[in-house]
N, C-alpha and C positions, 0 to 999 in steps of 0.2 A: 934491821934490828933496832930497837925505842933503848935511846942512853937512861931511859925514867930509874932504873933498879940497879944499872951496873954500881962498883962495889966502889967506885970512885967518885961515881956522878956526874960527872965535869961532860961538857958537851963533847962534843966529837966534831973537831969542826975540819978535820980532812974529808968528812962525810958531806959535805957542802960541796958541790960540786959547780963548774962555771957557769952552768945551766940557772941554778940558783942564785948566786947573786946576776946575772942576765934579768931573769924572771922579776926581781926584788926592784933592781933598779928602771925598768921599765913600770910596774907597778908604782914607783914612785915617780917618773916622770908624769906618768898620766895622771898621777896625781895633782899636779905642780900645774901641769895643760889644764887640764880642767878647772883650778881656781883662778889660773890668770883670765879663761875662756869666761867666769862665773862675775868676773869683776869688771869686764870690759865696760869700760864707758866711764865707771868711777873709780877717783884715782884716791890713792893711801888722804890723804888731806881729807875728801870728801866724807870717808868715813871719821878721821879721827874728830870731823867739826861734828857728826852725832855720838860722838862716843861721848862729848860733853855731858851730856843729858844724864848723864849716870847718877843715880839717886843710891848714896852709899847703904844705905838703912838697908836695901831691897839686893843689892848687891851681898852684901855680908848673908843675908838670910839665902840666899841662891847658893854660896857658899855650904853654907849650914848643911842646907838640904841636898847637894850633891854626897857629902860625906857622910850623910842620914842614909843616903841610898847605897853608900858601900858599908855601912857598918850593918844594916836591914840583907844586902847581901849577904856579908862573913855569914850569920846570924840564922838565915837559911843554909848555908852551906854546910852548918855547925850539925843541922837535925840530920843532914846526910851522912856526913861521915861518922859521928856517933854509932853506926850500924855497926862501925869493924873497931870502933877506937870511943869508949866514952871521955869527958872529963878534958875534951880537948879546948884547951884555951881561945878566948874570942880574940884572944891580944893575935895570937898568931893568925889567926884566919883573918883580921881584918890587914894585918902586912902583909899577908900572901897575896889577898886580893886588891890591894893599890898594889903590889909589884905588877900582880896581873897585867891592872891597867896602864901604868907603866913602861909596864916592854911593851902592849901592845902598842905601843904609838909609836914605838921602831920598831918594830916586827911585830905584822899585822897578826893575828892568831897564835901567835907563840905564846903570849901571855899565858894563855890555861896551860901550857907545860911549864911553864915559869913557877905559876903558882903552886903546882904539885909539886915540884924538886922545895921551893921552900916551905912551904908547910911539912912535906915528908920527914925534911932535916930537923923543921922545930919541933915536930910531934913525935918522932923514930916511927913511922908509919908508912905504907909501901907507897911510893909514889904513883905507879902504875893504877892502885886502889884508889887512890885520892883522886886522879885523871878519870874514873869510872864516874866518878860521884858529878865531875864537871860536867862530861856528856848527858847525865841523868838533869842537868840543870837547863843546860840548854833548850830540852825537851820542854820543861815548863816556861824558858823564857817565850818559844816559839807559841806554846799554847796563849799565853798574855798580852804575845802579841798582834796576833792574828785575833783579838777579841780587841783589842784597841784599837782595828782598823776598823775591824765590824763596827763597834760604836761611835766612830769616826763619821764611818758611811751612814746611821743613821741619824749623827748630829747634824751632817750637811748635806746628808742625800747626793742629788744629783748634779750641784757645782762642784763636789768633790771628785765623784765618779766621771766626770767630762774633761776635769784637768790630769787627773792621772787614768787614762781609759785602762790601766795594766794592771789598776792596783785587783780586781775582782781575779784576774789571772793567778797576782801573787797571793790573794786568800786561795784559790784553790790548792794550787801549788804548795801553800804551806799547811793545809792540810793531807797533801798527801803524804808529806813528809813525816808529819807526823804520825799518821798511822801507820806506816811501815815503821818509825821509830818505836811505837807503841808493840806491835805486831812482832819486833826484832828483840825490845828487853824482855816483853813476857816470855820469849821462846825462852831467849838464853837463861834467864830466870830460871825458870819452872827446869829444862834441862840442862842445869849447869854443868853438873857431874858429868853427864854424859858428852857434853859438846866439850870439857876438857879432857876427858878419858881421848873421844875420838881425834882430837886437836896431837896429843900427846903420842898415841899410835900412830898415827902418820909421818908425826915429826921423829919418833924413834925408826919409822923403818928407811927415812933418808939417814938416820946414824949420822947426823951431825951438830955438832956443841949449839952452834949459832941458833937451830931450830929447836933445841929443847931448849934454851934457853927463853925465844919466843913463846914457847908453850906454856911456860913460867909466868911471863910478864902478861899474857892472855888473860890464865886465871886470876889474876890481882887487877886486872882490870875489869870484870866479868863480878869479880867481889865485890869491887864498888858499885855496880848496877842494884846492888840487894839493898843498898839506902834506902831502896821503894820498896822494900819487902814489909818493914816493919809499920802497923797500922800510924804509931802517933807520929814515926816520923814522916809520912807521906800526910796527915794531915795536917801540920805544923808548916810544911814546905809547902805544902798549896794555899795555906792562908796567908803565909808570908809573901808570897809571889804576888796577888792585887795590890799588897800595902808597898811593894816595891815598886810596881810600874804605877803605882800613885804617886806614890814622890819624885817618880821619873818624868811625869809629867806635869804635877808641881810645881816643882823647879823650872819645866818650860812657860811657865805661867811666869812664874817671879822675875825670871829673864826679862821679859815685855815690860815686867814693873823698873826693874832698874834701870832702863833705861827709856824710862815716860814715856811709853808708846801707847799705855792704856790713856794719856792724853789728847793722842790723834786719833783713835779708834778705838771704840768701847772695847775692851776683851773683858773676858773670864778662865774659868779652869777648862773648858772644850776646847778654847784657843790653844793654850798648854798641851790639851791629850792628843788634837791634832797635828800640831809642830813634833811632836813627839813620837805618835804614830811614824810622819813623814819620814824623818828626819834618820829615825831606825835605820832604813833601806838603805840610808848613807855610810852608818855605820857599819852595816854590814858587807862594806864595799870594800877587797883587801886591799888598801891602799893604806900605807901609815902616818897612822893617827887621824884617817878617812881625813885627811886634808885634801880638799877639795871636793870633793865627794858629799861629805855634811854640810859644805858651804853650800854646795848647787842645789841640794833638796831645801836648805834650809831657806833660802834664797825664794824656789819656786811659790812651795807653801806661804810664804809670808806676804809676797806680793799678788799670787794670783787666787791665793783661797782667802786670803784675812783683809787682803787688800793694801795694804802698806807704799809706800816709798820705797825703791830699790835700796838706796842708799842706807837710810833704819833698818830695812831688812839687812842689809852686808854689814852693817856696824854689830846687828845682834849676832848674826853668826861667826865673826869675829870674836867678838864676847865671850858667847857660852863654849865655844871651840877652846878657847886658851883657857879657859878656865875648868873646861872639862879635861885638860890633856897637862899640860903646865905642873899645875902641882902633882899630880901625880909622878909625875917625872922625876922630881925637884926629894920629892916623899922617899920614894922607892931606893935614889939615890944614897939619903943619908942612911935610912934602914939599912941599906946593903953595906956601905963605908964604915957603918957604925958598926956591926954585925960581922963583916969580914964577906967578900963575894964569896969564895971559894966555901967558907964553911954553911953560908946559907944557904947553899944548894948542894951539902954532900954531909 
């Protein structure tokens, strides 16, 4: 049963089971393995003597445009949920979304229920609804992404395709994903009524609280899928979605600049969209705050596709890591202190 609606809101954490933190905390060793494994050979010194190099100007603007790219988020997010809720504040959608990222970095994917309990508390709007509208998003991050490797593979062809031989795997792969994701909202879409009629009948002839209460939290998440119902807001959200993975890769651009590496090796903004593409697959690795994970792709990419130094390369992924993860943290923190935990997620 999802705590998103109950009348309290508060997690359930007897629901946590030993299985789960087992799971969590191996996830995080392998985390921990994999960056000590990623670093082998250079030691903290090595890096901190390229972290020198930091060009404050290029830095502050990396800044800038990381939180360009959550407020470009909220901003999207805003055309989605307007479906069940007009007039919703960008102030709250953009604290929903650094809490987001903020829990994500202790608890890998929890973030997007995070964001729903608080957005729901600051909007009085269903949470379970608001968590539809996130799955509805993910779908277009996935299409974004899988178009930034495609453009990836034809800015570098076939030194890119020889150093990750998987990634044509992981474009297919992520197409199939999405058309069954596509194939499963238009169903539920088009028969909402009916897949919650039939959801409800089932659940009432077991005759029990706990399943019609699921039946409940079904249709309110099933609501939120209809963000793609309305014309302007599915055309707002798709055009918002390039200008996002623009600045996503941007910013991987500006990285290089902060710390002078476009002085050892020419880059531009392909360098950025490729580090960026890469760097994804890391992210999407549940490990929290992909420590280690974003180190080793970012690490690969930089040395064996752009050509780099180990060492600039591990100083950069060091860099944009704490600075992708860090504030957010630090962000999230006082919003909730300042806010109250308990009443921002109930």
């Amino acid at each position: 049963m999802s705590t998103l609606d109950k009348s309290n809101n508060e997690f359930d954490l007897k629901s946590i089971s030993a299985r789960d933190i087992l799971i969590y905390f191996f996830s995080l060793a392998a985390g921990f393995g994999l960056l000590i494994y990623t670093f082998r050979g250079v030691s903290i010194s090595d890096v901190g003597e390229e972290l020198k190099r930091i060009n404050f100007f290029y830095l502050t603007l990396f800044m800038g445009i990381i939180f360009l790219g959550t407020f470009l988020r909220a901003l999207r997010w805003k055309y989605m949920i307007v479906s069940f809720k007009e007039n919703v504040r960008i102030k709250n959608l953009f604290e929903a979304t650094v809490i987001g990222y903020g829990v994500n970095v202790i608890l890998p994917r929890f973030g997007e229920v995070a964001r729903s309990l608080y957005l729901g508390a600051s909007e009085k709007i269903s949470r379970s609804s608001a968590l539809g509208t996130i799955v509805v998003e993910r779908v277009f991050d996935l299409i974004f992404l899988i178009l930034s490797v495609v453009i990836s593979l034809c800015l570098f062809g076939d030194e890119l395709s020889s150093k990750y031989p998987w990634i044509y795997n992981a474009i297919y792969f992520g197409i199939l994903i999405l058309l069954f994701a596509f194939i499963s909202l238009f169903l539920v879409i088009k028969f909402q009524n009916k897949i919650i009629d039939l959801i409800e009948r089932l659940f009432n002839t077991l005759n029990l609280k706990i399943f019609n209460r699921a039946s409940e939290i079904t249709s309110k998440v099933i609501e939120g899928f209809d963000s793609i119902k309305t014309r302007k807001n599915y055309l707002m959200t798709f055009l918002l979605s390039p200008v996002l993975w623009f600045t996503y890769a941007l910013g991987s651009y500006v990285g290089l600049l902060a710390l002078n590496m476009h002085k050892i090796i020419q880059v531009d903004f392909a360098s950025g969209l490729i580090i960026m593409s890469i760097t994804t697959f890391g992210i999407m690795v549940p490990i929290p705050g992909s420590t280690g994970s974003y180190h080793a792709f970012c690490k690969s990419v930089l040395t064996m596709v752009l050509g780099f130094d180990v060492k600039i390369s591990l100083a950069y992924a060091v860099l944009t890591h704490l600075l992708n993860t860090i504030p957010f943290v630090i962000i999230s923190l006082i919003i909730l202190f300042k806010k109250g935990i308990k009443k921002s997620f109930s």
